[in-house]
C-alpha positions in Angstrom: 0.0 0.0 0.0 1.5 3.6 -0.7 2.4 6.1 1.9 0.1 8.7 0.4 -2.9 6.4 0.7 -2.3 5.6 4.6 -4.3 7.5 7.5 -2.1 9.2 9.6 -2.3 11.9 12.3 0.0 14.8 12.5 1.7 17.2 15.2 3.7 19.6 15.5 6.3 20.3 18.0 8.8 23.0 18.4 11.6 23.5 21.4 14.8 26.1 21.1 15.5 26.3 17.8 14.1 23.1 16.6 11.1 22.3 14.8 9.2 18.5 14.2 6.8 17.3 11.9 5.7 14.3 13.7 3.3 11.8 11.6 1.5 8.7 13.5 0.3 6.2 11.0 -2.0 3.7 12.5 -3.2 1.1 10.3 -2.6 -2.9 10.0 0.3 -2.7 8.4 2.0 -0.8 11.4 5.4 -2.6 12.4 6.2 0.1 14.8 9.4 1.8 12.7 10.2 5.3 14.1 12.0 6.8 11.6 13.4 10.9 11.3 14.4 12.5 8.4 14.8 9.2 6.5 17.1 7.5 9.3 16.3 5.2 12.0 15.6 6.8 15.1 18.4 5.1 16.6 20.9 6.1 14.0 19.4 9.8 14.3 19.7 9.7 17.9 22.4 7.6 18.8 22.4 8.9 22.8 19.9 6.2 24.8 18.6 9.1 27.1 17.5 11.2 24.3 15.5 7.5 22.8 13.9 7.4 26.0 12.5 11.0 25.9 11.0 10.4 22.2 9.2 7.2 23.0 8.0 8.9 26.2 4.7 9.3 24.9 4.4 6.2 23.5 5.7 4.1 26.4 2.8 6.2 28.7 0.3 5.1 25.9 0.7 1.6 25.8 1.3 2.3 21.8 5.1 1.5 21.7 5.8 -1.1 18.6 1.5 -0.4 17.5 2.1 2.6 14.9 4.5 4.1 12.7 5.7 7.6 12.9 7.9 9.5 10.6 9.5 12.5 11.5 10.9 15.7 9.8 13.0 18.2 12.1 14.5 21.4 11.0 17.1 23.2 12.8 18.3 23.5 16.4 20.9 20.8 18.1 20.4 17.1 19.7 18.2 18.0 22.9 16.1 21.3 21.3 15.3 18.3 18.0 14.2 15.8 20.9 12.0 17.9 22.4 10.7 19.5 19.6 9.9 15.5 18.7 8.5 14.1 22.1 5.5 17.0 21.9 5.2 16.8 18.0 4.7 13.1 19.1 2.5 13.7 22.2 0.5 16.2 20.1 -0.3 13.9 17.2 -1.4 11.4 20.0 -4.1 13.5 21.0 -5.5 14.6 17.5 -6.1 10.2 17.0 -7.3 9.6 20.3 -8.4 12.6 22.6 -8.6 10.3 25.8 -4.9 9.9 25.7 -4.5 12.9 26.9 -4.8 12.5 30.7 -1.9 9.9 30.0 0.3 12.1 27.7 -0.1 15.2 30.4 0.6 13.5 33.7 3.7 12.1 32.0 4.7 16.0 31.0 4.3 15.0 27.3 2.0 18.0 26.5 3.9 21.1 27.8 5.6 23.2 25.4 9.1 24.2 27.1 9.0 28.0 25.9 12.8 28.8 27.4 14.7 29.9 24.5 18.2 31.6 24.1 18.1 34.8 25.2 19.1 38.2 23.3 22.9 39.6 23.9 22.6 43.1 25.4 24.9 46.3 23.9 28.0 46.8 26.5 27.9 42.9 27.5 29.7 40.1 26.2 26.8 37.7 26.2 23.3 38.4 27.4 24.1 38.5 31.1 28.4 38.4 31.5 29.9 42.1 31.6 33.0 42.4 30.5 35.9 42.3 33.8 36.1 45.0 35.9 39.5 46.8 35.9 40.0 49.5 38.9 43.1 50.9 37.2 
């Protein structure tokens, strides 16, 4: 059967930098690959702390190894693109099946984590270190 013909449900997340397009495809073909950006999600993301903060959602759902999602991430580094994928994820969870989300937020799944970098400010070096003081 064709991609383009298979129901799926979309989210999308976003954390730093980082931006996910998270696709759940439920269906009975589902084998329960996770892939992002045309990898494996283990080859994507080799660190096993970062795996266990994508299939948050899933493990809280009881869906692990049940559907197939397919990720596309643009921009930011490792932890901002995980993040960005676990509420992508926990997002697209909801749109199938709104009673998961008592699950997704007790587990934290649903919360957008809105800290970003902040701004450098004129006479500073970074946005909160001055420069050294000198006395002479």
């Amino acid at each position: 059967m064709a991609e383009e013909s298979r129901r799926y449900y979309e989210g999308i997340g976003r954390r730093k930098r980082a931006s996910a397009r998270v696709r759940i495809i439920l269906d009975e073909e589902a084998t329960g690959n996770f892939m992002v950006n045309g990898k494996d999600v283990k080859e994507f993301f080799p660190r096993f702390g970062d795996y266990l903060t994508l299939t948050g959602p899933l493990n809280d759902t009881d869906l692990m190894g049940k559907v197939d999602v397919n990720v596309h991430i643009n921009g930011g580094g490792i932890t901002g693109q995980t993040g960005a994928v676990r509420l992508g994820l926990a997002r697209a969870l909801v749109k199938y099946d709104e009673n998961l989300r008592g699950a997704l937020r007790a587990g934290g799944h649903l919360t957008r984590d809105a800290r970003i970098k902040e701004r450098k400010k004129p006479g500073l070096k970074r946005a909160r270190k001055a420069p050294t003081y000198t006395k002479r």
